[in-house]
Every structure is written in structure tokens, then in C-alpha cells.
N, C-alpha and C positions, 0 to 999 in steps of 0.2 A: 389430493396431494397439496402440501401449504409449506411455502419457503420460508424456513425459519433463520433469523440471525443472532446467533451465539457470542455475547460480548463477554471473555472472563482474559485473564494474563493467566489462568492456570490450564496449561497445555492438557493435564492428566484429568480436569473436568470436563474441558470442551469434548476431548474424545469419547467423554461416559456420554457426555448429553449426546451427541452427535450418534455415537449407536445406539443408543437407545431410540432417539425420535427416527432416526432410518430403518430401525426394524418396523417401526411404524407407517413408513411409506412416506414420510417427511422428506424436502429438502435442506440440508441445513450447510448453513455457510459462518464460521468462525473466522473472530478477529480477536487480536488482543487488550484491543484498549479501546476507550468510549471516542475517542478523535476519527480512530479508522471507521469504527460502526455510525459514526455523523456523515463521514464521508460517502462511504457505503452504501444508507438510507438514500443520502442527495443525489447519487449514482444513477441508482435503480427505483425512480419514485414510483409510490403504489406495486413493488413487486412481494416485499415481503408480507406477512398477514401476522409473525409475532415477533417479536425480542426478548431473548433471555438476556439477563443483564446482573454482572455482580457491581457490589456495591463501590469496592476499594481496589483501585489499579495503582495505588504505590505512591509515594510524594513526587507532586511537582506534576500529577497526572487529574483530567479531570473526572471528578468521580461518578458514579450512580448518579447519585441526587439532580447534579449539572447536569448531563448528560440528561433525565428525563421532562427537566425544566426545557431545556430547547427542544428536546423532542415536541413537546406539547404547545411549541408554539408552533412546529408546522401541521401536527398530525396528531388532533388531539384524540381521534379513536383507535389506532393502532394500539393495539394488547403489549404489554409487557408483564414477564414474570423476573422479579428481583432473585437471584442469588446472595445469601450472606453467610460468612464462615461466624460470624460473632455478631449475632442481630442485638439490636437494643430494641426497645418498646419507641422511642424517639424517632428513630430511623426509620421503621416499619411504619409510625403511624404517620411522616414527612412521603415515606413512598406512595402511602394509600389515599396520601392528599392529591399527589400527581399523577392521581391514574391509572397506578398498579394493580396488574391484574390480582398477582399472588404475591407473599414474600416468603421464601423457603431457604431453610436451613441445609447447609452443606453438611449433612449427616449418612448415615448409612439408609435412610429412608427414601434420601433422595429421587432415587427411580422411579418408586412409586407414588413421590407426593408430583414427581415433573408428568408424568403420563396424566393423571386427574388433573391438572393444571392446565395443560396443554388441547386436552378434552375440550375444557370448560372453556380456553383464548375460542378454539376451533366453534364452537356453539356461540361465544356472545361474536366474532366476524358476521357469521350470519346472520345474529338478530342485526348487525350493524349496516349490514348490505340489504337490510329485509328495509330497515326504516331510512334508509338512504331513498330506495326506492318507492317508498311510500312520498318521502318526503319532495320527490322529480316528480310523483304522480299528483300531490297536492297541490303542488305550483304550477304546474301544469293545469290542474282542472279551474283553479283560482285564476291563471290569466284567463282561460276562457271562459268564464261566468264574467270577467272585468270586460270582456270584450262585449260578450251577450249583453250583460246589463248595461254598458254602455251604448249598445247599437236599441235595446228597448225604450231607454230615454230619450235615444236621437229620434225613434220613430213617434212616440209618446210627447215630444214635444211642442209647447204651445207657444205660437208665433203672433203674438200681436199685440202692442199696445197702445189702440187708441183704447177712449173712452167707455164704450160699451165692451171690450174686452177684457179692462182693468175692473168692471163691476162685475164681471162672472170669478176672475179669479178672487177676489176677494170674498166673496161667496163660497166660493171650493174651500178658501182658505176656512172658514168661520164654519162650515160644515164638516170638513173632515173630521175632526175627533169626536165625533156624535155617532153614538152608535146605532143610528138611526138610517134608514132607506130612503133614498135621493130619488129625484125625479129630475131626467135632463131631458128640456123639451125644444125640438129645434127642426127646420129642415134640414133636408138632405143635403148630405155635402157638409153641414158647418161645425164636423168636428165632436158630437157627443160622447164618441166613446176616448177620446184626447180629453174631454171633462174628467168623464168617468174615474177616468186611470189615474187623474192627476185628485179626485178626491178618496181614491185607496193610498197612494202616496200621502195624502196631507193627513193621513190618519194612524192611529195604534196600530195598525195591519198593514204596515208598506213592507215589510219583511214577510208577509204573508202572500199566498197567491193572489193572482187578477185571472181570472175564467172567465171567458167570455159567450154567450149566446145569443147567435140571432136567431131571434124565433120567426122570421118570415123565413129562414131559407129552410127550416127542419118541417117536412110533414106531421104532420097530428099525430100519426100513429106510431111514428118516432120519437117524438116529442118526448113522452114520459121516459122511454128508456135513455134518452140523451141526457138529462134534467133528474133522474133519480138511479139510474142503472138499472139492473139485473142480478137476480140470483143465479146461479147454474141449474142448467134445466128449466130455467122456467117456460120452455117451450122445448122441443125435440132437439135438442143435441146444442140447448144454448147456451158460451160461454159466461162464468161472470164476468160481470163489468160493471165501473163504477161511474157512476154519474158526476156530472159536472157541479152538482151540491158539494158529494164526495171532494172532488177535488177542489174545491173552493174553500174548504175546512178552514177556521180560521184565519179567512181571507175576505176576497171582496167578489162578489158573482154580477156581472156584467149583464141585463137580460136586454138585450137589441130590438126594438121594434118591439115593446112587449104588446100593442097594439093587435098583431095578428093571432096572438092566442084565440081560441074558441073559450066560450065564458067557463064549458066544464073545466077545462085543464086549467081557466083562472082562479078558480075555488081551490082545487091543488096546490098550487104555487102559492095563495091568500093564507092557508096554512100551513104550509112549509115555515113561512114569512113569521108569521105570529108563533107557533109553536119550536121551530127551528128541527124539528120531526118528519119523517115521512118511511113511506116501505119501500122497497126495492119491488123493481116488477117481479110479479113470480116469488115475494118473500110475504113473512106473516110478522117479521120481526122488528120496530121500530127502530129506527136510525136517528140518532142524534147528531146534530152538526151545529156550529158557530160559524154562522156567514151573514157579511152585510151584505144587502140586495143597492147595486145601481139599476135603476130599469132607464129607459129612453124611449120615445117613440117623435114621429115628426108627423102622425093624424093629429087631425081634429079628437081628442078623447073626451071633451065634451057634448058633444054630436054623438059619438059612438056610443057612449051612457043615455044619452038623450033616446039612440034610440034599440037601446037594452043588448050590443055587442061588447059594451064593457061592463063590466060589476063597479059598482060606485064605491064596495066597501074595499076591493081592491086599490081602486084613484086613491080613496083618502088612508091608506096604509100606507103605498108605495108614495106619496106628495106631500108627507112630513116636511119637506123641502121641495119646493121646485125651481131648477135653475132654467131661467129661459135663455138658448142660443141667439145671438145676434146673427141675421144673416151678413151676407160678405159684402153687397150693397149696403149694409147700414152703417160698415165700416171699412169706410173706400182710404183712409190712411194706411191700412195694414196691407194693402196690396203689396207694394212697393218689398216690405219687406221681406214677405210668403213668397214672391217671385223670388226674390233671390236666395232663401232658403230652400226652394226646389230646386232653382239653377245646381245649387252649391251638392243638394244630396244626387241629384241625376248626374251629375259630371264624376263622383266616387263610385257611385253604379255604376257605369256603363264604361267598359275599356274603349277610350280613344275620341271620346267627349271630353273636352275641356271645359272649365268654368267661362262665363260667356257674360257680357254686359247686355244693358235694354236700352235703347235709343229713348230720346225723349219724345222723341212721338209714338214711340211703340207705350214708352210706358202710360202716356195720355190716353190712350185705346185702351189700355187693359184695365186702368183706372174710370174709365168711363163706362166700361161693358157690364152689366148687373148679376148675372152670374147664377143662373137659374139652379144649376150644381154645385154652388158657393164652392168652399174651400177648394173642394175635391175637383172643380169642375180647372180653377183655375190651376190647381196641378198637370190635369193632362195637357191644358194649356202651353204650359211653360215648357214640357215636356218633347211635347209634338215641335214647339218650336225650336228649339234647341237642339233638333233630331232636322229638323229645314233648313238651321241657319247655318254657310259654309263655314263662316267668317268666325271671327271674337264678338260679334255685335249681331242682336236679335232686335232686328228691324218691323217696321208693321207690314212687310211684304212675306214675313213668317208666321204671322196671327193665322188664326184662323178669320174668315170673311166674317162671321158677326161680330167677333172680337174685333177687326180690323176696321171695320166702320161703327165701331163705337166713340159715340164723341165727336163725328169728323163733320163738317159740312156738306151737303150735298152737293152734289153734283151741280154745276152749274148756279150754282145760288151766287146772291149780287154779292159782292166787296162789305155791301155796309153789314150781309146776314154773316158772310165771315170774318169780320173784324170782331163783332157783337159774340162770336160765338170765341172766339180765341178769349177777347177780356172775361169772358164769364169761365172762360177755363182755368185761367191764371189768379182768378181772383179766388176760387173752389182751392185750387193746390195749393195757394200761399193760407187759406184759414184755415187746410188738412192739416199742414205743415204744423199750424200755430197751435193745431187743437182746437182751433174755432175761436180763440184769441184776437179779437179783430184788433187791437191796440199791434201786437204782437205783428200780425199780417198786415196792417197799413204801412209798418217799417220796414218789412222785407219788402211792399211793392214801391214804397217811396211817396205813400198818397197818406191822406190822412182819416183818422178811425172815423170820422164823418164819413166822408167819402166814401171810404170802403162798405159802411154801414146803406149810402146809397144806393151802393154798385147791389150789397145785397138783396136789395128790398125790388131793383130792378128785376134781376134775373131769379127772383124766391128763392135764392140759396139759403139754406140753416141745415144743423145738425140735423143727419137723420138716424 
């Protein structure tokens, strides 16, 4: 049932239309003039679903044409069907510019051109309510990809710029559009697959997927069906499944620790790599795929070659490029930073942590401590402490104990080993500061680039 509104000044039409659409199970509500039916509309918003409408209500009155010109600027999908006693070609083709459903001649055919008419308003509502609907489910799905790809950038992001961090990304930069397989070599903790992601983004495939595998955590015998899938049946009752190739399709496949591979399942992957081919377990039929390879490992893979746990033609595939990671002692300026970009993301995680500052002796500890877990290590770091500290302020009495005497002087040591150890602190932080600028840091400490140049040579500070 659909509430129709019947605009004519002719009493003995309105009654045809009105039984007529009521035998049809319609509601219909009649007015005489396009003023009342404006009113009408404004009244009861979204109740009606059509408007029949004649064209001429008499001098001094506003007509059809008026009447669907403001309709159309509140509502511009609401169906109307024009009535005319004396249609022109002009009028009919000014209706059919504003939206009109039909325009139909006040004849004896009437009845039956208003029922097909009326049919056809009742069929296009619903395609308009179908893609309304569509249109809440697209905006809908679109904010939540804007969130998701927002929160993957936030997790995928890379925090630091001294000097040995601005030579990796300039690296990622100058490799990503090469469609060519990367090698990122680093220890634990500093970040390779934050490379990884960030040279699928710097390339022709950042609108493609990023797949990820660590091959230390997948057993051998897993391995192939993880990394190529499965046909149905290929064993008693097993479902298809698509391997992480599969889902990488032109995209970028991530191989973690490719280190632990066994050399068999290296030969597989060696050709995958080169041919971009392979079978599905349990199939006979070659599979075609478009995927760049990042691999990473934090072994020794020269040692491992050396002594025959890695295939060398595999190294020189996958080392087209190789980016070496900086550990997080060799870039003791980005601390500072990474701390407070963990403060900042753990205080949005966690309901009823706030963001929190670092004292400056807490941050002299943390800047001092070497970081055997680099990145990663100093996350749980910052973490655990922020989870200790009651206050606004992460003191070194929330470090953890080797973090907390890092840097500090010992126990009992004379005045002259803690004075000596403070200037050599101050003088480390003002050339982090400067970037190892010693002009730069003589003027923050107030001494001169001699001087400072002294002070270095004392305590062997240089870039490391």
C-alpha cells in the first residue's frame, strides 16, 4: 500500500484517479491546487511515495512546471505523473527535464495509461530505496576501510629520523618501483617487516595486498600448504584453500625469517620466485601469480650458505637489493621520539591511560640502555612503564632495572667519576640533538667546536 497525492482543481478527475488507485489498494489524498500540495508534501515529509499532478490550475495560480521546479529542490527522487488536458511537445519535454515520471493525456484512456504509470512510479521507489540502501551500505563500508587503512598506516609506521634511518628510507624509496625482490637484513626487534610494507607502498602495488609469512613460526609440513594451498581432496576429506601466493596476486608477499626454511622447500619458493608458477598441493595444474617477494631474515645467511643450510642461488635471487637495518643503539637520537610515539598509541589502546611525559633522567636511562630487542624491546619498555607510572610523569623508578641503570654511575663512585660521567652525557645529547654537528652542539652547550671536539676525543664519542 503507497500514499499517493493527487494535485488537479478538477473535482470530477480527482474522484476517477482516487477510485481507481483505491481499488488498487492505494492511499490517496487530493488537493486542489500546487500551494496546498507544497504544503501538504512540507506536512508529512517522506510519507508520500507519488504525485499525480496537472499541469494548469487557473491564472494567478502556481502551475505544474513551478510546482515540480521546488519539488525538486527538496526531493529530488519522489516520482511524479504529469496530468494534461492540452499537452504541447514543449511542456512534456520541460516536464521530462524535471523529473517526470510520465505525462498523460486527460482522455478516455486515462485509467489505463494511470495504472501502467503508477506500476512503473511503485517499481522505480523500490529501485530508489534499493540504491539508497546500497548507497548507507557504501559509506558505511568506505568509513570503515578509512578507519582500517588508517589504523594499518598507524601500525606500519616508521618513526625516526636520524641519519642511519633517513639512508634505509631513501633506499625503500629508490627501490620500490622495481619490480624486483628485496632483501631486509636486520636484527630482532628493528623493524623489517615496517620496511617491508613501506616498500609495497613506495611501489606500483600499494593498492594491492601485503601478505605476510613467518616461516619460523609455520612447521615444514605446513609450510607448502600455507605458501601454495590446496586442492579439495587432496587428502581425505580436505578442504580447498588458497595459499598466501594466492592471496598476494598482484601484490607484495612478505617471507619472515626466510632463514628457517629447509633448503628443499627453498628450491620451491627459488621457483615460484623466477617462474611466478607453482601447483597447489594435491593439484597437477599450474598456477600463475604476479607477486613481488620481500624476504627478511636477522641470521647470519652468509655462514648459513657457507655451510650449505641456505642455497646461494636463492641469496642472489632474493639480494637484488639488500637493505641493512640499523639497530636501535646505532640510533640512540630516535629514541626520544619512539618513546613518545608508544606513550601516544598505548594511552588510545588502553581505556583509562592517559598520555604521560618522560623525566629527563628517565629519558637519559632509556637513551643510554642498548637494547638487545631494539625497537620492539623499547616498546614493551615504554609500555610496562606507563602501566607503573601513577602520575603524568614516567620517572626511572618505572624502568625496568637494566634500563634504569643504564647510563647512571655507580654506586658509590667519587664526585670526580660522576661529574666526568654527567659531561660526557651532555655533551652525547647536545651532538644527538645537532645530528653530530659539533659547530651546531658547541652552541647549544655554550663551549666552543674546539672544545667540544676535545670533550669528544676524551670520552671516544663519534657517530655509531
Amino acid at each position: 500500500m503507497e500514499r499517493i497525492l493527487v494535485v488537479d482543481d478538477q473535482p470530477e478527475v480527482c474522484a476517477l484517479v482516487e477510485e481507481r488507485l483505491s481499488d488498487e489498494e492505494h492511499r490517496v489524498t487530493s488537493v486542489p491546487d500546487a500551494e496546498r500540495a507544497l504544503a501538504t508534501l512540507a506536512a508529512h515529509p517522506g510519507e508520500f511515495g507519488l504525485v499525480i499532478l496537472d499541469l494548469d490550475f487557473g491564472p494567478g495560480r502556481i502551475t505544474g512546471i513551478e510546482f515540480l521546479e521546488r519539488l525538486r529542490a527538496d526531493d529530488p527522487d519522489l516520482p511524479v505523473i504529469v496530468l494534461t488536458g492540452k499537452g504541447t511537445i514543449p511542456a512534456t519535454v520541460q516536464c521530462m527535464r524535471l523529473g517526470a515520471l510520465d505525462v498523460l493525456e486527460k482522455d478516455t484512456y486515462l485509467e489505463e495509461h494511470l495504472s501502467a504509470s503508477v506500476g512503473k512510479a511503485s517499481a522505480l521507489r523500490r529501485v530508489i530505496a534499493e540504491n539508497r540502501a546500497l548507497r548507507d551500505q557504501c559509506r558505511t563500508l568506505r568509513q570503515e576501510a578509512d578507519y582500517y587503512r588508517q589504523r594499518l598506516e598507524r601500525n606500519y609506521r616508521i618513526v625516526g629520523h636520524s641519519r642511519p634511518m633517513r639512508a634505509v628510507l631513501e633506499q625503500v624509496k629508490r627501490v620500490g618501483p622495481l619490480p624486483r625482490p628485496a632483501l631486509v637484513r636486520g636484527e630482532r626487534g628493528t623493524g623489517k617487516e615496517l620496511v617491508a610494507h613501506a616498500i609495497h607502498q613506495a611501489g606500483p602495488r600499494a593498492h594491492g595486498p601485503f601478505v605476510t609469512v613467518n616461516c619460523a613460526a609455520l612447521p615444514e609440513g605446513l609450510l607448502e600448504t600455507e605458501m601454495f594451498g590446496q586442492e579439495a581432496n587432496a587428502f581425505h576429506n580436505a578442504p580447498f584453500k588458497l595459499g598466501r601466493f594466492d592471496l598476494a596476486n598482484r601484490g607484495t608477499l612478505f617471507l619472515d625469517e626466510i632463514g628457517n626454511m629447509s633448503r628443499e622447500f627453498q628450491q620451491k619458493i627459488l621457483r615460484v620466485i623466477e617462474y611466478q608458477t607453482f601447483e597447489r598441493v594435491g593439484g597437477t595444474q599450474a598456477v600463475t601469480v604476479d607477486v613481488r617477494i620481500v624476504a627478511a631474515s636477522n641470521a647470519n645467511l652468509e655462514q648459513a650458505m657457507a655451510e650449505g643450510r641456505f642455497r646461494e642461488d636463492l641469496y642472489d635471487r632474493l639480494a637484488f637489493e639488500t637493505i641493512p637495518l640499523p639497530p636501535l643503539r646505532e640510533r640512540r637520537e630516535d629514541i626520544e621520539p619512539l618513546a613518545y610515539f608508544f606513550i601516544e598509541r598505548f594511552a588510545e589502546e588502553v581505556a583509562g591511560i592517559g598520555p604521560k611525559q618522560i623525566s629527563a633522567d628517565a629519558l637519559e636511562r632509556l637513551r643510554g640502555y642498548d637494547y638487545p630487542g631494539n625497537v620492539r624491546e623499547l616498546k614493551n619498555v615504554i609500555e610496562r612503564a606507563m602501566t607503573y607510572a601513577p602520575g603524568r610523569v614516567i620517572g626511572v623508578e618505572h624502568l625496568p632495572a637494566e634500563v634504569a641503570g643504564a647510563g647512571a654511575p655507580r654506586a658509590g663512585a667519587p664526585l670526580a667519576e660522576r661529574l666526568a660521567e654527567f659531561e660526557r652525557e651532555q655533551v652525547r645529547s647536545a651532538l644527538e640533538a645537532a645530528d653530530w654537528d659539533r659547530g651546531r652542539a658547541a652552541a647549544a652547550l655554550g663551549l666552543s667546536a674546539e672544545a667540544v671536539g676535545r670533550l669528544c676525543r676524551k670520552y671516544h664519542l663519534r657517530r655509531e
